[in-house]
C-alpha positions as CSV (number, residue, x, y, z in Angstrom):
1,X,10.2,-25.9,-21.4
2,X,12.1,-28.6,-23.5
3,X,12.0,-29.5,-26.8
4,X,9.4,-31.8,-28.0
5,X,10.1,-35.3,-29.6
6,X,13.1,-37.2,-29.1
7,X,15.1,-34.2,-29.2
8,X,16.3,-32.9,-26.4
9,X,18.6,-30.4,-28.7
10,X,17.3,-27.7,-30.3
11,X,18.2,-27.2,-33.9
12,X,18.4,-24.3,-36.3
13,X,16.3,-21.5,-35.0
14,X,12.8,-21.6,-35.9
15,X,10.5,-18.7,-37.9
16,X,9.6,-16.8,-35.1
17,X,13.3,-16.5,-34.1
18,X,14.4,-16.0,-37.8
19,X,11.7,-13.4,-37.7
20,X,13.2,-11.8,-34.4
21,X,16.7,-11.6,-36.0
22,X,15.8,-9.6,-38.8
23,X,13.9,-7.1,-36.4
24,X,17.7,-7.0,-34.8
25,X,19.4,-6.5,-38.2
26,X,17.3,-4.1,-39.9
27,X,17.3,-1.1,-37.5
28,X,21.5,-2.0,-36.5
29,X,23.4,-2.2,-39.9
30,X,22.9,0.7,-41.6
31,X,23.7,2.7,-38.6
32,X,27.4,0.7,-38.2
33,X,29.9,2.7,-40.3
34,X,30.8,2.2,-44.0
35,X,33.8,0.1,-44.2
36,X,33.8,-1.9,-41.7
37,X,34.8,-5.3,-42.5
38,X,35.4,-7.4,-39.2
39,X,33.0,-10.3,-39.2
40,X,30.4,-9.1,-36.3
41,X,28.0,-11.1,-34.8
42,X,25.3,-10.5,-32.6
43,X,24.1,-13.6,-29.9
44,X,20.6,-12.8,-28.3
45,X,19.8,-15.5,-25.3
46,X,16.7,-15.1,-23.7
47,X,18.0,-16.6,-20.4
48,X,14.7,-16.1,-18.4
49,X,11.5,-15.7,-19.7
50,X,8.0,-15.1,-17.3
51,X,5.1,-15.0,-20.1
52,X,3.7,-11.8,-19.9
53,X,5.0,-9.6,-22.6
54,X,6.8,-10.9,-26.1
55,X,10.7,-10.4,-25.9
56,X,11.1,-9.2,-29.4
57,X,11.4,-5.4,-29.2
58,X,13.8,-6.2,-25.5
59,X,16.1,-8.7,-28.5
60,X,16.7,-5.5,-30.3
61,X,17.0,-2.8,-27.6
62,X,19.4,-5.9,-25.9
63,X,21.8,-6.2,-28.9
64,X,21.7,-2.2,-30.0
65,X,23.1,-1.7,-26.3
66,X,25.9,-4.7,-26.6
67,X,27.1,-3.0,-29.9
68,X,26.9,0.8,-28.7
69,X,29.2,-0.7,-25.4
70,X,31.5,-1.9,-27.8
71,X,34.0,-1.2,-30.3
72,X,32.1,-1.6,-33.0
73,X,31.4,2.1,-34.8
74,X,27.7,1.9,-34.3
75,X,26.7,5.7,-34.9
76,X,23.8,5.8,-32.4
77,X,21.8,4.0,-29.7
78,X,19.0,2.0,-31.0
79,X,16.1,0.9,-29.5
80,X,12.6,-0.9,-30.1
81,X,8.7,-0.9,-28.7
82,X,5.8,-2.8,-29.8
83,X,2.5,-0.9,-30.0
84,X,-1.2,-2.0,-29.7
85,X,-4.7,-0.6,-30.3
86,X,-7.3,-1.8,-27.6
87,X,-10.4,-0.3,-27.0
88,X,-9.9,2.6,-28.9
89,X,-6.4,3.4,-27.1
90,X,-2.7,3.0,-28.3
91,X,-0.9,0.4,-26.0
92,X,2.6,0.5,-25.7
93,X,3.8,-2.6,-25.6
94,X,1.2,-4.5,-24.5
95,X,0.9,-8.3,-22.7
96,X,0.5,-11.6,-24.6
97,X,-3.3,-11.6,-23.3
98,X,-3.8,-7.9,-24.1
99,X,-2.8,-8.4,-27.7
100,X,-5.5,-11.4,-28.5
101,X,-7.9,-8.2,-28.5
102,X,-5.7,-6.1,-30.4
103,X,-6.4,-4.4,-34.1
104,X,-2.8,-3.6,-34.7
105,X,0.7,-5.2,-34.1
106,X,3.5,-2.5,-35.3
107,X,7.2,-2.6,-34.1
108,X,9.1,0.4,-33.9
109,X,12.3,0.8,-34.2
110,X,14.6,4.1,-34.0
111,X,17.3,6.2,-32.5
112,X,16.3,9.4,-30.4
113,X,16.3,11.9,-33.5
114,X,14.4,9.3,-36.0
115,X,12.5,6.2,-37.1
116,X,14.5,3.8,-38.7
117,X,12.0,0.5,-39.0
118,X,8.3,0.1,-39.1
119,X,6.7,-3.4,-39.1
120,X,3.7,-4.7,-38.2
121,X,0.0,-5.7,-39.1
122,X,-3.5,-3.9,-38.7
123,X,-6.8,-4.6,-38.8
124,X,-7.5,-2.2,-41.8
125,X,-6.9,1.2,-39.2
126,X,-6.6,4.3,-40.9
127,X,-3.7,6.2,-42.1
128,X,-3.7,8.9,-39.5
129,X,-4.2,6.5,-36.6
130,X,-1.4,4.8,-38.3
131,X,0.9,7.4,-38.4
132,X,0.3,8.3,-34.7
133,X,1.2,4.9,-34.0
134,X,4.1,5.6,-34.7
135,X,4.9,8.7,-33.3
136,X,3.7,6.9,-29.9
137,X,6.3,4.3,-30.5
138,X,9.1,6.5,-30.9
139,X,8.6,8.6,-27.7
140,X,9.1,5.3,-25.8
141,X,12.0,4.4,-27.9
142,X,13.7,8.3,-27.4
143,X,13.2,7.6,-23.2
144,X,15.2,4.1,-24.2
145,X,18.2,5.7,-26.4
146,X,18.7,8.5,-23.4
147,X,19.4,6.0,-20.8
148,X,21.7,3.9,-23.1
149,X,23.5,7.5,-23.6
150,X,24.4,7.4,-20.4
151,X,25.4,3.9,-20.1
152,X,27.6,4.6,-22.7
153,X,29.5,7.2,-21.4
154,X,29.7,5.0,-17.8
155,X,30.8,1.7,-19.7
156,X,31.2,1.7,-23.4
157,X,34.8,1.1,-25.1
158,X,36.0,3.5,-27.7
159,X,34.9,3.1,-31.0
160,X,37.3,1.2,-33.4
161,X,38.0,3.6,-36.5
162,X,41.5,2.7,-37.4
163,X,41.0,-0.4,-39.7
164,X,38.1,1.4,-41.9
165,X,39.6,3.0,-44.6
166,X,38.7,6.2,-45.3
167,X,37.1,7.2,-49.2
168,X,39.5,7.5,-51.6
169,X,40.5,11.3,-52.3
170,X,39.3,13.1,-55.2
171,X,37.6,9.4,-56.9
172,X,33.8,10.8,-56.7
173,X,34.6,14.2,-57.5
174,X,36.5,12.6,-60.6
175,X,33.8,10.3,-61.5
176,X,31.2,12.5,-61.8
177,X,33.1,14.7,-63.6
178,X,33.9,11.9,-66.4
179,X,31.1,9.8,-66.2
180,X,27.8,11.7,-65.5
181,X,26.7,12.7,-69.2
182,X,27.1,8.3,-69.9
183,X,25.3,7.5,-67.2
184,X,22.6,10.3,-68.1
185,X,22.7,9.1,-71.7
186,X,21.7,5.4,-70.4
187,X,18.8,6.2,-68.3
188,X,17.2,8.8,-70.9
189,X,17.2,6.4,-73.9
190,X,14.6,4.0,-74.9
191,X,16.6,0.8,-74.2
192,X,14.9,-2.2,-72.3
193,X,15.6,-3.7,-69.6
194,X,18.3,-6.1,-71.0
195,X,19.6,-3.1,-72.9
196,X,19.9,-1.3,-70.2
197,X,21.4,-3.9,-68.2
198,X,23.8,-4.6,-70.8
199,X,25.0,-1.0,-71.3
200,X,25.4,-0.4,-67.7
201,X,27.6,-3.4,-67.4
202,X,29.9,-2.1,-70.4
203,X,30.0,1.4,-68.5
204,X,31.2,-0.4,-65.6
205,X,34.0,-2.1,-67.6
206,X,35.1,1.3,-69.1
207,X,35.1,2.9,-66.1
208,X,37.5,0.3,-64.5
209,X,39.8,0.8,-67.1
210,X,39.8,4.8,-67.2
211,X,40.7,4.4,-63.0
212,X,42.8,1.5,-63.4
213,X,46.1,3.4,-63.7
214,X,45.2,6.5,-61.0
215,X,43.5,3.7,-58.5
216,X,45.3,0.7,-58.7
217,X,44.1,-2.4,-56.6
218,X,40.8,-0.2,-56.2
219,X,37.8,-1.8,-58.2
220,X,35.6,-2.0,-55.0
221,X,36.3,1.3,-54.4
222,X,35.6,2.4,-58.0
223,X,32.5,0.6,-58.4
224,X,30.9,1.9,-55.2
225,X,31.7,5.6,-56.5
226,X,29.6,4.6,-59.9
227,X,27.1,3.3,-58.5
228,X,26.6,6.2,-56.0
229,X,27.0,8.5,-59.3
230,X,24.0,6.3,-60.9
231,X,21.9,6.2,-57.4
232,X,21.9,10.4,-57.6
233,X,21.4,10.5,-61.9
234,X,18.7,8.1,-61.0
235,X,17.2,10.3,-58.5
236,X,17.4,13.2,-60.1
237,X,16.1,12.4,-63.1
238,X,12.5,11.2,-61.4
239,X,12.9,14.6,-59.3
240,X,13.3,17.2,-62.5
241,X,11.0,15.1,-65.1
242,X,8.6,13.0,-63.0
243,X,9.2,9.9,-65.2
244,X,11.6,6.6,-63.9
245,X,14.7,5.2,-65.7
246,X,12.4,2.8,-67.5
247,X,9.8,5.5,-68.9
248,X,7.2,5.3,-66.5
249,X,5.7,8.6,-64.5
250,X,6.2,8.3,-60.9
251,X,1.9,7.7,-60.5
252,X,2.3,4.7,-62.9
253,X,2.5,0.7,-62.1
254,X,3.7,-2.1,-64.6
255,X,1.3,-3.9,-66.4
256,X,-0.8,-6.0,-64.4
257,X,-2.4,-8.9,-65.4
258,X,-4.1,-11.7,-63.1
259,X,-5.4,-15.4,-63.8
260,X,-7.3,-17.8,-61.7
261,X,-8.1,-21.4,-61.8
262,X,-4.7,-22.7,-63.6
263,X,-4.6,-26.6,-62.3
264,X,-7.5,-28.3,-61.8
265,X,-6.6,-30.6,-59.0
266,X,-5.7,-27.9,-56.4
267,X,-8.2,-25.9,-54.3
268,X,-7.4,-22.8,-55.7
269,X,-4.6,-21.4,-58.1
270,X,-3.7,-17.8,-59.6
271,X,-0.9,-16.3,-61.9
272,X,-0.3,-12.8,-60.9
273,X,2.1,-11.0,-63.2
274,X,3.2,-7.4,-62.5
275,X,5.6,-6.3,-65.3
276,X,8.2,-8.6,-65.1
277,X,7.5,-10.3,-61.6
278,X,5.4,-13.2,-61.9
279,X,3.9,-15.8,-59.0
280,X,1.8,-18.2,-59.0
281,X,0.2,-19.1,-55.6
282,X,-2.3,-22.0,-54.8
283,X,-4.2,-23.0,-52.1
284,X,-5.1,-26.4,-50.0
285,X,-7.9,-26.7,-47.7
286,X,-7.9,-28.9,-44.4
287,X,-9.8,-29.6,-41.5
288,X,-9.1,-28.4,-38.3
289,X,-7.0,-30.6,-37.2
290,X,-4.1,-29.9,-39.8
291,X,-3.1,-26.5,-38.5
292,X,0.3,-25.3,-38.4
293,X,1.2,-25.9,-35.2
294,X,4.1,-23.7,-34.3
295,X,6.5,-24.5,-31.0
296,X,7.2,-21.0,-29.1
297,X,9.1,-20.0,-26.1
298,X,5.0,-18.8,-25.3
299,X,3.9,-22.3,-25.7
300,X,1.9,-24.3,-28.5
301,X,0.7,-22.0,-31.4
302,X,-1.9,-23.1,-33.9
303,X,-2.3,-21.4,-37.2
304,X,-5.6,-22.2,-39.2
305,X,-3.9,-19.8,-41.9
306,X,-0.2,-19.6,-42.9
307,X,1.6,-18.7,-46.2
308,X,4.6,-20.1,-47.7
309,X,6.9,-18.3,-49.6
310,X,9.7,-20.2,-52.3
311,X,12.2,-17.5,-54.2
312,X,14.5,-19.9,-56.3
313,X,17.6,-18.9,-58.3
314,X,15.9,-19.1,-61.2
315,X,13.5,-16.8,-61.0
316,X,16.3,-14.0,-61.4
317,X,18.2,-15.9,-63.7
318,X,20.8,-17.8,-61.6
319,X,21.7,-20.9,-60.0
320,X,22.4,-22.0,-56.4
321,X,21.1,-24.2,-53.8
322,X,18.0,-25.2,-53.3
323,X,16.6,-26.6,-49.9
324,X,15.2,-24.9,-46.3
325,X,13.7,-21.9,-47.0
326,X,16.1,-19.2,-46.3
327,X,16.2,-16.0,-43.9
328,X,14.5,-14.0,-46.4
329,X,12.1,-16.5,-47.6
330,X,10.8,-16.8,-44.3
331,X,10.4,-13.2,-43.9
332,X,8.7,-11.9,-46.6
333,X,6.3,-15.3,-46.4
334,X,5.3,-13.4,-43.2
335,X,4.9,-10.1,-44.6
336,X,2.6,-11.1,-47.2
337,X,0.6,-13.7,-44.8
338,X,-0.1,-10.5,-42.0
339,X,-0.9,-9.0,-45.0
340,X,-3.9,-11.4,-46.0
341,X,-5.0,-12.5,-42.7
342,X,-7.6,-9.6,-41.8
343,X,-9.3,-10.1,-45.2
344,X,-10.1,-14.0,-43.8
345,X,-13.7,-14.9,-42.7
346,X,-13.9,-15.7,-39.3
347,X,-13.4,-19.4,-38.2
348,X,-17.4,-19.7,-37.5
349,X,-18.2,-19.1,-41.4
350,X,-14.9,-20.9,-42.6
351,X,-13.5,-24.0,-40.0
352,X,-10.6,-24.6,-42.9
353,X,-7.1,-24.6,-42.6
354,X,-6.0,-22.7,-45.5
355,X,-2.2,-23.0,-46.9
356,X,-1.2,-20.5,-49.6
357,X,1.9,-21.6,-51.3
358,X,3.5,-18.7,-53.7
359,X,6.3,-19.7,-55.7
360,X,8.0,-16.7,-57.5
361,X,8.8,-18.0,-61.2
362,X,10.3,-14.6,-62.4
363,X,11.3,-11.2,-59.8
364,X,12.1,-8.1,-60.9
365,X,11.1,-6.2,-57.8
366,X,8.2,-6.8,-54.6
367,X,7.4,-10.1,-55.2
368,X,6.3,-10.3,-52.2
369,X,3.4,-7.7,-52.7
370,X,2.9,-9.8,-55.6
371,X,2.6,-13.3,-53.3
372,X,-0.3,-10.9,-51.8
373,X,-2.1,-10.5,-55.1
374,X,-1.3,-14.0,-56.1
375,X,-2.9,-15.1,-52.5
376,X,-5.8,-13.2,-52.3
């Protein structure tokens, strides 16, 4: 297939590939040890290609076996399956044409001992059906991680260790020793969120200068042993009194509040505010004939519904570029679009292409549950 137009080059990769290559990154990274530093990177070529099945879960499987052959300290073997429900029967991963009759689209990702990534969509399929899902994935994905095992102990290269540098001794134990009743002190006072903020930041500066002398040329080092310290206060303290840093008990959601008809030239508008992450979303309406109309290694794709997702630097008080929607954007765009798509009316009742545009004006956590909210 080439590309269309008068381009005969292809350009930067498109959504479904930027899609595909945080599939690859998600389940990989945390599983490469801590402290390695040499730039990495992962090339995925689908070289031939004959229709049938999507190539996605093979792109992770594919670049978990090129790093568990190499050097690189990857921990485990990785690998991936898509599942479907048909007919009342869990499909592992089923073919292009099978998946048109699907109710659920979940990729799996994992290791032979656990899960390590979920995503997907449903068709509003219950929780235990969900969960068994699941479970069918990763007994695919355990038969996958045996076999790369063994391939491993045929071809792969011993792991590089030398150039990560091990933890500094005694830091954490000392840190937690000096620092523990501050840090405690910050999360069990009544301080807001820009209090809070602020003292933490001042607690970071006077712990640099306690360690400065003992663990010279070490701030990264220093910081990452505070913030682990702050990661376990933090947990502990919802663990022993059921209530989070900020006051709230672990059953309890920000304030919510929720607007509709803001501008009176679009099709549809909403604020959605949840504490202190705000979007507002609109929606245009079309004919038929202005779908998305998406280029795939499968062929043309048409999309009568599609959401897109804008999170600029300002809404978390910063600056930076603005342009092309980034990796991120793209993906949680998606999430929040497979999210709203069962809840559409069939294309019989409603023959409109709908575009839902959410642009996130302040983020202080899921604002891309909150594009959902904002969309629906």
């Amino acid at each position: 297939m080439t590309s269309g137009s008068y381009n005969k080059r292809d350009g930067r990769p498109a959504e479904h590939e930027i899609l595909v290559c945080r599939l690859i990154d998600r389940p990989l990274r945390p599983l490469i040890a801590d402290g390695w530093r040499h730039e990495t990177q992962l090339l995925s070529w689908i070289l031939s290609y004959d229709g049938v099945r999507t190539c996605d879960p093979l792109a992770v499987t594919a670049s978990a076996a090129a790093l568990w052959l190499s050097d690189v300290p990857l921990s485990k073997p990785v690998a991936a399956a898509i599942v479907g429900y048909i007919d009342g029967q869990l499909v592992l991963n089923p073919t292009t044409e099978q998946m048109k009759h699907s109710r659920l689209n979940l990729t799996v990702a994992g290791t032979k001992d656990a899960v390590l990534m979920i995503e997907g969509a449903a068709d509003f399929l219950p929780e235990k059906l969900m969960v068994e899902a699941v479970k069918f994935g990763h007994e695919a994905i355990k038969i996958q991680c045996a076999g790369l095992d063994e391939l491993g102990k045929v071809a792969g290269k011993e792991k590089k260790y030398d150039s990560i540098k091990p933890p500094l001794e005694g830091l954490q134990e000392l840190m937690d020793e000096m620092f523990t009743a501050k840090v405690d002190e910050i999360y069990n006072s009544d301080l807001s969120k820009e209090e809070q903020s602020s003292a933490s930041s001042e607690l970071t500066e006077s712990v640099l200068n306690a360690f400065e002398e003992k663990f010279p040329d070490e701030k990264a080092a220093i910081k990452a042993a505070l913030k682990d310290l702050m990661c376990r206060r933090m947990f502990e303290k919802a663990k022993n009194t059921g209530t989070r840093i900020d006051g709230r008990k672990l059953d309890e959601v920000r304030v919510i509040d929720a607007e509709a008809g803001l501008f009176p030239r679009v099709h549809g508008s909403a604020l959605f505010t949840r504490g202190q992450t705000q979007v507002v979303a609109t929606a245009t309406l079309g004919d038929s004939g202005m779908r998305q109309k998406i280029d795939k290694i499968s062929g043309m794709e048409e999309k009568r519904f599609y959401l897109q997702y804008t999170f600029p630097p300002s809404c978390v008080g910063e600056t930076g570029r603005v342009g092309a929607p980034g990796r991120r954007e793209v993906g949680h765009g998606n999430l929040a679009e497979r999210a709203l798509v069962p809840t559409l009316p069939s294309d019989e009742e409603f023959p409109y292409t709908i575009r839902v545009e959410s642009l996130v004006t302040e983020s202080n956590g899921s604002s891309s549950m909150a594009s959902v909210c904002g969309g629906c």
